[in-house]
Biopython code that builds the backbone (N, CA, C, O; Angstrom):
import numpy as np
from Bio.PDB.StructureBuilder import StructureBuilder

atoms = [
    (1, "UNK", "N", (106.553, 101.511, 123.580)),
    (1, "UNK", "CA", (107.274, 101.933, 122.399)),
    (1, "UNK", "C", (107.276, 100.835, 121.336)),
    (1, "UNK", "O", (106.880, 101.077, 120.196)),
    (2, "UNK", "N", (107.759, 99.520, 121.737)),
    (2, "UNK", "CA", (107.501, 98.443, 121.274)),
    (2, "UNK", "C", (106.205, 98.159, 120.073)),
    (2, "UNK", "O", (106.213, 97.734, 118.918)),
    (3, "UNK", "N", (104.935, 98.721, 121.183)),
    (3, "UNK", "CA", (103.347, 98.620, 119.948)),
    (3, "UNK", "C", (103.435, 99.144, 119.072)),
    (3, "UNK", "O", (103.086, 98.762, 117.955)),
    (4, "UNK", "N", (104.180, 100.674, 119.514)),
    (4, "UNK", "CA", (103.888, 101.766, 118.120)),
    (4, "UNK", "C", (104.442, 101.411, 117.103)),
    (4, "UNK", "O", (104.023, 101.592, 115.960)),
    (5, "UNK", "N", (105.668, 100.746, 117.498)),
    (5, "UNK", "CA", (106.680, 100.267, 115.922)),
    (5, "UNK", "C", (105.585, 98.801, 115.341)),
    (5, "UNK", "O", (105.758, 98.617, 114.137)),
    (6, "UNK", "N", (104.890, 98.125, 115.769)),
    (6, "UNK", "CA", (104.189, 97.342, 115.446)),
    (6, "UNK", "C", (102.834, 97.673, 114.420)),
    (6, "UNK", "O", (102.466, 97.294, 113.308)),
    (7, "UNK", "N", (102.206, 98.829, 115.725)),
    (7, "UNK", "CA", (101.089, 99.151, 114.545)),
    (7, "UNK", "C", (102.300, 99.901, 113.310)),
    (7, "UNK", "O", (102.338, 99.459, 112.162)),
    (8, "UNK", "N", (103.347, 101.215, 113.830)),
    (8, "UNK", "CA", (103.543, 101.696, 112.062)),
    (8, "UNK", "C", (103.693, 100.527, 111.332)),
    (8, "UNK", "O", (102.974, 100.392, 110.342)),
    (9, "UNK", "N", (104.635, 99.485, 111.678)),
    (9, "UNK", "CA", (105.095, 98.336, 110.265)),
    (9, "UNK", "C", (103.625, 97.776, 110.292)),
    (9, "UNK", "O", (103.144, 97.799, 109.160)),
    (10, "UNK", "N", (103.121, 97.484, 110.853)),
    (10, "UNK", "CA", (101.527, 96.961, 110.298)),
    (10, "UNK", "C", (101.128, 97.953, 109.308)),
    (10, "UNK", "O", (100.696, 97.547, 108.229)),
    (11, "UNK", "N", (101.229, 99.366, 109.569)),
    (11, "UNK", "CA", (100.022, 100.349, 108.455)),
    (11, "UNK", "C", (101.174, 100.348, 107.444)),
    (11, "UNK", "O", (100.614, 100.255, 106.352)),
    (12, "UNK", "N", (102.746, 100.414, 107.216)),
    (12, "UNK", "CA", (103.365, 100.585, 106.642)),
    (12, "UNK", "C", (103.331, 99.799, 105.287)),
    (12, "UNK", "O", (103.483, 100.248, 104.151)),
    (13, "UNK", "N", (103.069, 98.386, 105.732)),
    (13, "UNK", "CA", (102.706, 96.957, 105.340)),
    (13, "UNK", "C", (101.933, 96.668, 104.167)),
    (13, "UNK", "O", (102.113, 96.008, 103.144)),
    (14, "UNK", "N", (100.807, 97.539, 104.755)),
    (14, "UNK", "CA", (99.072, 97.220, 104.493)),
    (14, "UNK", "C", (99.311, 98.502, 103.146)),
    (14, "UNK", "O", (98.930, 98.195, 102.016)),
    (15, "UNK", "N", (99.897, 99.782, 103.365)),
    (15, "UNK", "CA", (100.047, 100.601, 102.309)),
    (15, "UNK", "C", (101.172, 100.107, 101.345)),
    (15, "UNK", "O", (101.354, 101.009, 100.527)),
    (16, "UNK", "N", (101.736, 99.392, 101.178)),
    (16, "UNK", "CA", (102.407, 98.817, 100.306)),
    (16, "UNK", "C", (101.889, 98.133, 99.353)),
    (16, "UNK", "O", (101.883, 98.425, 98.158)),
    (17, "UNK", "N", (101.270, 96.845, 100.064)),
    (17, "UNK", "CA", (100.291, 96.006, 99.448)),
    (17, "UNK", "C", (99.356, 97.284, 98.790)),
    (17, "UNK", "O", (99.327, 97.352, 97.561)),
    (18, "UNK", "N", (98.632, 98.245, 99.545)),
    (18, "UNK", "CA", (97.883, 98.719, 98.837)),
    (18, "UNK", "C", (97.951, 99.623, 97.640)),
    (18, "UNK", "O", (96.902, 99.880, 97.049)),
    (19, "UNK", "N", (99.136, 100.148, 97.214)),
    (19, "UNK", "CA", (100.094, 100.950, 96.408)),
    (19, "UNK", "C", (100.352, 99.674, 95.349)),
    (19, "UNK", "O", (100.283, 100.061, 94.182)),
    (20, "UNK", "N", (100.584, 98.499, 95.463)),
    (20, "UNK", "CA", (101.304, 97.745, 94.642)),
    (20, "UNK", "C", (99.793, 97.027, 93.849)),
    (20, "UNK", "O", (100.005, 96.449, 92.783)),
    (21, "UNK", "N", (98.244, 97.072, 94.390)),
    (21, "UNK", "CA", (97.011, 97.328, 93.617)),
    (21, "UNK", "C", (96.484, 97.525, 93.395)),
    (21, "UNK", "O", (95.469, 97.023, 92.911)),
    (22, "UNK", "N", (97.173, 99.307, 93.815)),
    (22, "UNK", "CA", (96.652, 100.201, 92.815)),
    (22, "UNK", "C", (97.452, 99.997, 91.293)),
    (22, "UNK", "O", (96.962, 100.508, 90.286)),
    (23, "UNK", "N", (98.760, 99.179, 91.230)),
    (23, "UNK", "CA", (99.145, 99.273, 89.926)),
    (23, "UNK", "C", (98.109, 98.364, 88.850)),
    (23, "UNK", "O", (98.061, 98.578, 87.638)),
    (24, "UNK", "N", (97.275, 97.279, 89.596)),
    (24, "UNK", "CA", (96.904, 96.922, 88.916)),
    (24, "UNK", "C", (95.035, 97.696, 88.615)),
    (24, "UNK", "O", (94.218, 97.961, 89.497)),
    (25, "UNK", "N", (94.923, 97.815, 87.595)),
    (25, "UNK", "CA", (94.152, 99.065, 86.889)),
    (25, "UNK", "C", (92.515, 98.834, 87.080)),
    (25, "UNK", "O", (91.593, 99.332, 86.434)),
    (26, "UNK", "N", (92.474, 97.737, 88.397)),
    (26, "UNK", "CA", (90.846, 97.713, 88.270)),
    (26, "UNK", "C", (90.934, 98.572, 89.804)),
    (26, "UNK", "O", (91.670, 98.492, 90.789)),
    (27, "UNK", "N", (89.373, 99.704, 89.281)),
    (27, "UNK", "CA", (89.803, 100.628, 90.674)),
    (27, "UNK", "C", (89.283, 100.120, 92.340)),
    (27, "UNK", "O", (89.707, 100.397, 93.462)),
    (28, "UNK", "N", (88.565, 99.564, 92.014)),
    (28, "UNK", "CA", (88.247, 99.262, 93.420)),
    (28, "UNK", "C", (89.493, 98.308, 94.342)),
    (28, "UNK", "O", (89.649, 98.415, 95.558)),
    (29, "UNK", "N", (90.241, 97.449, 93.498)),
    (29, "UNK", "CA", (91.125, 97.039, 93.890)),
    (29, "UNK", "C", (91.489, 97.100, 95.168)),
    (29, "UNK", "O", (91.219, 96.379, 96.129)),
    (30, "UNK", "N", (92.320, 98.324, 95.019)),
    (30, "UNK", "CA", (93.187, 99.097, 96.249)),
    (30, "UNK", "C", (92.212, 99.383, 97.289)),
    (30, "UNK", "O", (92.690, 100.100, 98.167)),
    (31, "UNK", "N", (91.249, 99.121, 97.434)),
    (31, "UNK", "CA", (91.012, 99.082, 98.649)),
    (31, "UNK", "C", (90.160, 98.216, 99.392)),
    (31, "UNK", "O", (89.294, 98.672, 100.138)),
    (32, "UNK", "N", (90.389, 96.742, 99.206)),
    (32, "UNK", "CA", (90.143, 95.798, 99.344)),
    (32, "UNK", "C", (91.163, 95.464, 100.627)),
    (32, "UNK", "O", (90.524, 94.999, 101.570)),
    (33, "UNK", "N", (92.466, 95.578, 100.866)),
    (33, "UNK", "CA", (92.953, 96.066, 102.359)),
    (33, "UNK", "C", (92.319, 95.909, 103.768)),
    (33, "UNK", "O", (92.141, 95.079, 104.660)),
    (34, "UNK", "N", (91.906, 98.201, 103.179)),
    (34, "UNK", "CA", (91.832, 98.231, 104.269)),
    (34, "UNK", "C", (90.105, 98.312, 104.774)),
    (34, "UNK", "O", (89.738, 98.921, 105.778)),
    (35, "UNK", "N", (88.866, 97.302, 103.517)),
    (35, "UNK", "CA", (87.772, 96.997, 104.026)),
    (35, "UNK", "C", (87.819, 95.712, 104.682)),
    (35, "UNK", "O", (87.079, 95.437, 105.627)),
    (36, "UNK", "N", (88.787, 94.816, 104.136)),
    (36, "UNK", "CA", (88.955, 93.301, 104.985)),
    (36, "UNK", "C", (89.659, 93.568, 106.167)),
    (36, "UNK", "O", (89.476, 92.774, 107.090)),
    (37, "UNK", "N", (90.582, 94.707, 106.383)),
    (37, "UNK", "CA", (90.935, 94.732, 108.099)),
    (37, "UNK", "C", (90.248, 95.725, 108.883)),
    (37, "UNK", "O", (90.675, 96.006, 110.003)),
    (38, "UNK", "N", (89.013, 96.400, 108.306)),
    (38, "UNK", "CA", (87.627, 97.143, 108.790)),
    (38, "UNK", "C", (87.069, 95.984, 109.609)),
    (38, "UNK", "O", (87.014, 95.777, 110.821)),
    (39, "UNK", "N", (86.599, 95.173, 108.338)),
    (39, "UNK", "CA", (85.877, 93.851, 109.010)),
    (39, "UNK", "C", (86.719, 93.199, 110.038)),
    (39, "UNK", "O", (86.114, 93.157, 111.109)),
    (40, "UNK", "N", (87.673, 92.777, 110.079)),
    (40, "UNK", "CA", (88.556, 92.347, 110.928)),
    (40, "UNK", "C", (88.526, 92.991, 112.347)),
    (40, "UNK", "O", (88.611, 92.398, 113.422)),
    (41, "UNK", "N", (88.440, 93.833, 112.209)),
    (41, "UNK", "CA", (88.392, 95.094, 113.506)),
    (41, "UNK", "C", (86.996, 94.712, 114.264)),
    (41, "UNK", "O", (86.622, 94.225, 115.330)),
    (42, "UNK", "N", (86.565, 95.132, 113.291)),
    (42, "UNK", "CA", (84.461, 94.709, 113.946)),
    (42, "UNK", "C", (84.362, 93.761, 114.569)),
    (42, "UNK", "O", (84.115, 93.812, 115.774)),
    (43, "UNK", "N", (84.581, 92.303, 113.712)),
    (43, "UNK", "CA", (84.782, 91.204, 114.042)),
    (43, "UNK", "C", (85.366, 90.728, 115.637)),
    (43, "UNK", "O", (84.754, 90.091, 116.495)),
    (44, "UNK", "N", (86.333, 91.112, 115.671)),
    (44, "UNK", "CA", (86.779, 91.045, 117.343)),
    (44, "UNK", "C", (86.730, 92.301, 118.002)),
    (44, "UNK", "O", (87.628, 92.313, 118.844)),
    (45, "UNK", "N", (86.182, 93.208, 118.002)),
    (45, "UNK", "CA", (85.413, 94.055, 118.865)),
    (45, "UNK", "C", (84.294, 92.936, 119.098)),
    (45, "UNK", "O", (84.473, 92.181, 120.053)),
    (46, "UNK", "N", (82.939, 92.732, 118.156)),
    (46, "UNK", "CA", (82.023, 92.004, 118.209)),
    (46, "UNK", "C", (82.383, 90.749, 119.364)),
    (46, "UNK", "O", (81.831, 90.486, 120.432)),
    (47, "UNK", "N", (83.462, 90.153, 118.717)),
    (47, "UNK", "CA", (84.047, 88.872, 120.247)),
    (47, "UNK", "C", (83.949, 89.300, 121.527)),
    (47, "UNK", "O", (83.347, 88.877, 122.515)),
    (48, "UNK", "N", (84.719, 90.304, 121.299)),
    (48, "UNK", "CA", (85.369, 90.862, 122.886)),
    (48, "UNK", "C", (83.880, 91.221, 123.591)),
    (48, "UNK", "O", (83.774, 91.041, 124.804)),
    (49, "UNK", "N", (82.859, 91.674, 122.908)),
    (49, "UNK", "CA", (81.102, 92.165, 123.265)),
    (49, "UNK", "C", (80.809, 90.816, 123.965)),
    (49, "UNK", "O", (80.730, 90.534, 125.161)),
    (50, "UNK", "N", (80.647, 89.932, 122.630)),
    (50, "UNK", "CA", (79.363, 88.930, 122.467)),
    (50, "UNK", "C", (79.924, 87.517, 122.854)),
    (50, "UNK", "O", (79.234, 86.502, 122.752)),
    (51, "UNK", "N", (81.440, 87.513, 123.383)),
    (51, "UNK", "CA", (81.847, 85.747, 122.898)),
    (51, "UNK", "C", (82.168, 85.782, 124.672)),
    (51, "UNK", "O", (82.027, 86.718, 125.459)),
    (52, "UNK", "N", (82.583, 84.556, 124.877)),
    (52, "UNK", "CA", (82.915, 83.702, 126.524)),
    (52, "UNK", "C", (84.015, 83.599, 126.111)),
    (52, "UNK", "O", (84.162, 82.765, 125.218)),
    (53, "UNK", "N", (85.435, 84.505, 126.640)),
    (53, "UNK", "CA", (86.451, 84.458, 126.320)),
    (53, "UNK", "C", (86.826, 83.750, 127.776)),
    (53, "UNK", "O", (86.372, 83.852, 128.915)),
    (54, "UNK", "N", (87.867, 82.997, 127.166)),
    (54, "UNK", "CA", (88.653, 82.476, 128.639)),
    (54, "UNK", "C", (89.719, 83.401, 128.964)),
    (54, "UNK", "O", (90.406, 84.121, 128.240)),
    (55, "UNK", "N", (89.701, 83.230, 130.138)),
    (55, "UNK", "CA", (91.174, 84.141, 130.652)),
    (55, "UNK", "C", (91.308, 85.698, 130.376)),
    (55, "UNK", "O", (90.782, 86.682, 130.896)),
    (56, "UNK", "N", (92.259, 85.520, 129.310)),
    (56, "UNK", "CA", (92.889, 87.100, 128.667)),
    (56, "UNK", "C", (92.569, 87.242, 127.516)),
    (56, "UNK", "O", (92.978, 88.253, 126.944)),
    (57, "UNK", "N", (91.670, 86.214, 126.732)),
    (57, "UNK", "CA", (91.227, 86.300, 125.476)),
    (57, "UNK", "C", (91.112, 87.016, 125.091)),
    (57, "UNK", "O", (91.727, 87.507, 124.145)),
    (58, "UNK", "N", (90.163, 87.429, 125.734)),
    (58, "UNK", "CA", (89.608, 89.085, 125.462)),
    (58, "UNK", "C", (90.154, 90.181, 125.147)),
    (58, "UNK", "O", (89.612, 90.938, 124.342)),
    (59, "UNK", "N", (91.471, 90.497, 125.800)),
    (59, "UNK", "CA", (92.456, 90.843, 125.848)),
    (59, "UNK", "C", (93.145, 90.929, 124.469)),
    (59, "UNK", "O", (93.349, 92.038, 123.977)),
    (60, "UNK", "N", (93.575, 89.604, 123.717)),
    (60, "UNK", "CA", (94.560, 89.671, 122.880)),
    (60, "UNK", "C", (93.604, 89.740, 121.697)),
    (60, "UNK", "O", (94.096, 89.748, 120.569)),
    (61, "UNK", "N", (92.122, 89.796, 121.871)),
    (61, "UNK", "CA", (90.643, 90.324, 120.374)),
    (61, "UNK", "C", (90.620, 91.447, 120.955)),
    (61, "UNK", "O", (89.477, 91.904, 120.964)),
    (62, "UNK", "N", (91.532, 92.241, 121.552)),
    (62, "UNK", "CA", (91.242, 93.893, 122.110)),
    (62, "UNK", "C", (92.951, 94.095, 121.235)),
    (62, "UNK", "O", (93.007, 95.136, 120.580)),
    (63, "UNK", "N", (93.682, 93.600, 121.213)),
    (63, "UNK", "CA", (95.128, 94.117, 120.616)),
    (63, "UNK", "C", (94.900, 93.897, 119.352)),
    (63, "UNK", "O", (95.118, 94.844, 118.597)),
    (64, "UNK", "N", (94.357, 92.483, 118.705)),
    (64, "UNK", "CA", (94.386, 92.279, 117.298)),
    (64, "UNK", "C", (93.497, 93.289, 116.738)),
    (64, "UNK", "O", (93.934, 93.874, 115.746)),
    (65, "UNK", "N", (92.490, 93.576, 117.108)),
    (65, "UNK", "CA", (91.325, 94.601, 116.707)),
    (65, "UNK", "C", (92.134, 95.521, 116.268)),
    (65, "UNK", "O", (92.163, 95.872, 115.088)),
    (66, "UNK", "N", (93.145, 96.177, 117.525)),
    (66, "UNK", "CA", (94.015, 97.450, 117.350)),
    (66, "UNK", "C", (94.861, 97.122, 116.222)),
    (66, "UNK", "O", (95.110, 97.964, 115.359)),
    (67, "UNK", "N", (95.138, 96.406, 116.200)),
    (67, "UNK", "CA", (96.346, 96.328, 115.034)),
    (67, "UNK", "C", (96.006, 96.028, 113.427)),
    (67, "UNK", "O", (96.665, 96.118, 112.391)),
    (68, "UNK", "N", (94.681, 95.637, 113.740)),
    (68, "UNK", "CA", (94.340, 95.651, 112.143)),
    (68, "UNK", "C", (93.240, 96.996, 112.052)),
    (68, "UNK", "O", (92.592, 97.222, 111.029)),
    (69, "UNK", "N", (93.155, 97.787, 113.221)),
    (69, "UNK", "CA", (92.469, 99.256, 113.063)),
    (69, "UNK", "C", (93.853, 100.114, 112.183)),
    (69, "UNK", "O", (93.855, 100.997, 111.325)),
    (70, "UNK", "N", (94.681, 99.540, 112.713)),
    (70, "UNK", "CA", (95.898, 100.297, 112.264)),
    (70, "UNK", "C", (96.553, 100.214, 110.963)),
    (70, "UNK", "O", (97.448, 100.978, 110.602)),
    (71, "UNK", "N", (96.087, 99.289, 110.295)),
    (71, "UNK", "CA", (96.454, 98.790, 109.271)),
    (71, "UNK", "C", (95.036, 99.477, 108.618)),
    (71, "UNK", "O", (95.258, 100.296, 107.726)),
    (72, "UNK", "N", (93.892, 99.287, 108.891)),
    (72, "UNK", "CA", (93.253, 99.540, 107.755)),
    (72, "UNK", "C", (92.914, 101.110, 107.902)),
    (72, "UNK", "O", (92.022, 101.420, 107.113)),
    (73, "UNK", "N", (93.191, 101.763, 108.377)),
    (73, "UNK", "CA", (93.593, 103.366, 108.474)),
    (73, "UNK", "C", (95.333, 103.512, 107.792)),
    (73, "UNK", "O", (95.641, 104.692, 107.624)),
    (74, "UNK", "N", (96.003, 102.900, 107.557)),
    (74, "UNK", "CA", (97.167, 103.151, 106.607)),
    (74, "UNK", "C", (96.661, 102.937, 105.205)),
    (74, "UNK", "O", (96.763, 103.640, 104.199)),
    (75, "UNK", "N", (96.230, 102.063, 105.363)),
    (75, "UNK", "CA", (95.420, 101.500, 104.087)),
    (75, "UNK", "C", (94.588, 102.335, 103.211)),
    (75, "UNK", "O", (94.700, 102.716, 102.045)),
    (76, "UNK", "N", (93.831, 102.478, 104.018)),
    (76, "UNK", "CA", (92.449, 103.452, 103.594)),
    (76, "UNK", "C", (93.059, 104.912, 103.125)),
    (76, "UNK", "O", (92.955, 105.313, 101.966)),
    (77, "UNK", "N", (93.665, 105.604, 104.105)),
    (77, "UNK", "CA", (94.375, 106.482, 103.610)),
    (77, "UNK", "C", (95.353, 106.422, 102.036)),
    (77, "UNK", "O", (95.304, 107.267, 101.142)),
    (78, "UNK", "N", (96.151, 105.246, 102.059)),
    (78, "UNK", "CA", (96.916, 105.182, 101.054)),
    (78, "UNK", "C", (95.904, 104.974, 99.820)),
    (78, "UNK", "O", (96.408, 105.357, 98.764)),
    (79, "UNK", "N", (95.027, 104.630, 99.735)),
    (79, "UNK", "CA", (94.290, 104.364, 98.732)),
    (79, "UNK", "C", (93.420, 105.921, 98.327)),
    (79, "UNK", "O", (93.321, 106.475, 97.232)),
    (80, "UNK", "N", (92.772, 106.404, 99.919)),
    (80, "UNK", "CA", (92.615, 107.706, 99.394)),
    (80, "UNK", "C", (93.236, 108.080, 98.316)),
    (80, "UNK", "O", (92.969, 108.022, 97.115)),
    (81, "UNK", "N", (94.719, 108.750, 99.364)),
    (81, "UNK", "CA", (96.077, 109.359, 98.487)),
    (81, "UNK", "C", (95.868, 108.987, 97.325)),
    (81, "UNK", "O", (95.276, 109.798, 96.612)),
    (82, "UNK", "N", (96.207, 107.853, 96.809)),
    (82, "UNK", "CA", (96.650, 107.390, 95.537)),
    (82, "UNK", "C", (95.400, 107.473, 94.474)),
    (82, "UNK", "O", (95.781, 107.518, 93.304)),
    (83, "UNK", "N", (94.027, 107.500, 94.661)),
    (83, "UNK", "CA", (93.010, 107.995, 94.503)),
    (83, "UNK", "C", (93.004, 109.381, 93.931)),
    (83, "UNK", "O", (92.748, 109.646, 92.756)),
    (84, "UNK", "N", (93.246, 110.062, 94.675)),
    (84, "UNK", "CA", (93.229, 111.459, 94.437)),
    (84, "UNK", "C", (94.667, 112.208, 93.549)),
    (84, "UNK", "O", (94.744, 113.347, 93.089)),
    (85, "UNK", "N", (95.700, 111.099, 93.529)),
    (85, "UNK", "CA", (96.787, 111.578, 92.724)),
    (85, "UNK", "C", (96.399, 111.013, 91.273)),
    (85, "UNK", "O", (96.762, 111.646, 90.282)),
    (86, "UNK", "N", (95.633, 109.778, 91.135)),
    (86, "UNK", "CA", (95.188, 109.698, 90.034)),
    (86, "UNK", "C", (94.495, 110.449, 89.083)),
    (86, "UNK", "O", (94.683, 110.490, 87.867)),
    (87, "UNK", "N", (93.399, 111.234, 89.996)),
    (87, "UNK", "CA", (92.298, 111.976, 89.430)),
    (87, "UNK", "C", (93.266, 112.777, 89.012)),
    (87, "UNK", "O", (93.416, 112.703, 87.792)),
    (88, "UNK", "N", (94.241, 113.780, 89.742)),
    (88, "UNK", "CA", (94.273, 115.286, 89.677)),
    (88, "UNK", "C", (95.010, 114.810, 88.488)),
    (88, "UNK", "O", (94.451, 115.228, 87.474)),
    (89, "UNK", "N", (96.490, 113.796, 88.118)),
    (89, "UNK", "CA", (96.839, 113.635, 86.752)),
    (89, "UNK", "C", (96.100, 113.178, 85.554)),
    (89, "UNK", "O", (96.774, 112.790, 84.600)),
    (90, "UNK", "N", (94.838, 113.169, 85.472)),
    (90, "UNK", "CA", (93.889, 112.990, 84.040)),
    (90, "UNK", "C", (93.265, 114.142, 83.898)),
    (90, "UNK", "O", (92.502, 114.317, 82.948)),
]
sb = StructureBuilder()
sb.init_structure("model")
sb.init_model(0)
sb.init_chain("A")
sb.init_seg("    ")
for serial, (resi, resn, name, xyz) in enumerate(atoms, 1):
    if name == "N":
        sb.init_residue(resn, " ", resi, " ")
    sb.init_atom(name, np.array(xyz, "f"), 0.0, 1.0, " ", f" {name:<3s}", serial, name[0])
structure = sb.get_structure()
């Protein structure tokens, strides 16, 4: 129960930030988010593949992965959204 409240305030987080540039008026902006916690995700998937983790390493580049999957799916979405509320008001 504990994770889930972690990933929502993670995606909760990440759509805030991403809502707060969309105010600022260059469009690609807003979704700068949730492509840096895309990469982020890859990135330690890629570890958890390709690297000599000690111990449980592996392990905690298998949770962070999750948690910035989670974030950049709040993200991505919110930028959708806010995307598409733009268009339909012009």
């Amino acid at each position: 129960m504990r994770f889930i409240l972690i990933l929502t305030a993670v995606a909760i987080a990440v759509a805030i930030v991403t809502y707060l540039l969309h105010k600022i008026k260059i469009r690609w902006m807003k979704y700068t988010p949730a492509v840096l916690l895309l990469l982020l995700t890859l990135l330690m998937i890629m570890m958890t593949q390709f690297g000599f983790g000690e111990g449980m390493q592996d392990l905690a580049w298998i949770v962070i992965a999750i948690i910035s999957f989670a974030g950049a799916l709040g993200g991505g979405i919110t930028a959708l959204v806010l995307e598409w509320l733009s268009r339909k008001r012009s």
